[in-house]
C-alpha positions in Angstrom: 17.0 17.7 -28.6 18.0 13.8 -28.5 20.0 12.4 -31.8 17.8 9.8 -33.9 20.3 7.1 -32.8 19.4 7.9 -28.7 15.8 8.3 -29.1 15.6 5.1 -31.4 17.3 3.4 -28.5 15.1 4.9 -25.9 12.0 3.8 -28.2 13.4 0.4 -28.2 14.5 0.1 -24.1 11.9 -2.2 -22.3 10.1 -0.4 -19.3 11.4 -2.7 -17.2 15.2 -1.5 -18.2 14.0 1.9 -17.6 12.7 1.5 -14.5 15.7 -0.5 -13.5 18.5 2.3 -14.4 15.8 4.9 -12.8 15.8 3.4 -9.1 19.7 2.0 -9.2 20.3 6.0 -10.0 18.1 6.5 -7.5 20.2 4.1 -4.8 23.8 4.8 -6.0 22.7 8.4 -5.3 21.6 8.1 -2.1 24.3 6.1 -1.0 26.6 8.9 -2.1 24.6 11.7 -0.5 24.7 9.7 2.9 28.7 8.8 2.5 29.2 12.5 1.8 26.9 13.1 5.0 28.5 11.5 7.0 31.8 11.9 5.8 33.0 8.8 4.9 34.6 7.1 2.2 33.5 4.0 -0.3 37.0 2.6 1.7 35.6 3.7 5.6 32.2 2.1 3.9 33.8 -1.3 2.7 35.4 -1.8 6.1 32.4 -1.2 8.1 30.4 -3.9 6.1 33.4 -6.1 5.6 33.5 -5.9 1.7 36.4 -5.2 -0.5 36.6 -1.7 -1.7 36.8 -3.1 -5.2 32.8 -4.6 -4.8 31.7 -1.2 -3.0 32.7 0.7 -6.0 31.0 -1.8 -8.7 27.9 -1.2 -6.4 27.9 2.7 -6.7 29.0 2.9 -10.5 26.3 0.1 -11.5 28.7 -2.8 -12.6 27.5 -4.8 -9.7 23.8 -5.3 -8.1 22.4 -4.6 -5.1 20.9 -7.7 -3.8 18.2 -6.8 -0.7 20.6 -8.3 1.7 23.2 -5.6 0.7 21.0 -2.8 1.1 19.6 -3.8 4.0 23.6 -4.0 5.6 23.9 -0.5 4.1 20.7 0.9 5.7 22.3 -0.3 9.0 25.3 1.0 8.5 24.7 4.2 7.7 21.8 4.5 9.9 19.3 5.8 7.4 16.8 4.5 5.0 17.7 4.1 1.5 14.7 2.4 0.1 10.8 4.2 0.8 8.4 1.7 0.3 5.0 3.5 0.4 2.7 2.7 3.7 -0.6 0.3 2.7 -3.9 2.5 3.4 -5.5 1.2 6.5 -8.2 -1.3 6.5 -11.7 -0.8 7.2 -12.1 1.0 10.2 -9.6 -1.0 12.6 -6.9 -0.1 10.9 -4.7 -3.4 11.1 -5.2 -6.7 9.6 -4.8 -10.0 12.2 -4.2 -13.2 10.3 -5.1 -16.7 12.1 -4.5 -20.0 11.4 -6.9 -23.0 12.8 -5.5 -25.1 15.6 -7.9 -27.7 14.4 -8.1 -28.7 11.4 -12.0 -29.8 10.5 -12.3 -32.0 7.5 -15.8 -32.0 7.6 -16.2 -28.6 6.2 -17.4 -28.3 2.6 -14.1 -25.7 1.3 -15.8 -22.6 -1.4 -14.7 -19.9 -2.8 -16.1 -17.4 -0.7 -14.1 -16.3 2.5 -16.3 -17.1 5.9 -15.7 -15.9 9.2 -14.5 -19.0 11.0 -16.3 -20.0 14.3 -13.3 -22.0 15.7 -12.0 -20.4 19.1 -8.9 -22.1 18.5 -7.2 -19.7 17.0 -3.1 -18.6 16.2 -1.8 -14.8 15.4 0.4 -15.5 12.6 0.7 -11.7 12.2 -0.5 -8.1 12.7 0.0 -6.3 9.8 -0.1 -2.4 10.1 
């Protein structure tokens, strides 16, 4: 059973704080479990990303942020994700999304607020999204 002073304090911590100190555990955690992996250390780490030791150790006991830039050079290397972002259900029955941007642009079209199929040919991918 939690003391009245920590669950007053837990009553009181935003979601947003919770959430927060749930997925950095979650990070520093997996970080660990890959270093131990693959046997190195936060030193063999800090060299291979070019950091001080002194910054890899404020990442993995929460004095220092992650930023998505850091994560993304410790996903490489280590070679393994670190972050799961759940996959988007597909789309209707083609599975995939194609956005397109107009080549022209025609000024004599009334804009609204409902979404029409455009008739241009003219016609960019921007992206394919899966």
């Amino acid at each position: 059973m939690r003391s009245k002073v920590a669950q007053r304090i837990l009553a009181e911590t935003s979601e947003e704080t919770k959430i927060f100190a749930r997925l950095y555990a979650d990070i520093v955690v997996r970080v660990n479990q890959l270093l131990k992996a693959k046997g190195f250390s936060q030193k063999d780490l800090a060299d291979k990303l070019e950091k001080r030791p002194s910054e890899v150790n404020k990442w993995l006991v929460g004095e220092h942020n992650f930023t998505l830039r850091s994560l993304a050079k410790l996903e490489a290397e280590l070679g393994e994700t670190i972050i799961n972002v759940p996959q988007r259900k597909p789309m209707g029955t083609t599975g995939y999304v194609t956005l397109y941007k107009n080549n022209v642009i025609n000024t004599d079209v009334a804009y609204t607020s409902a979404w029409k199929k455009s008739k241009t040919n003219n016609k960019t991918a921007l992206a394919n999204v899966s």
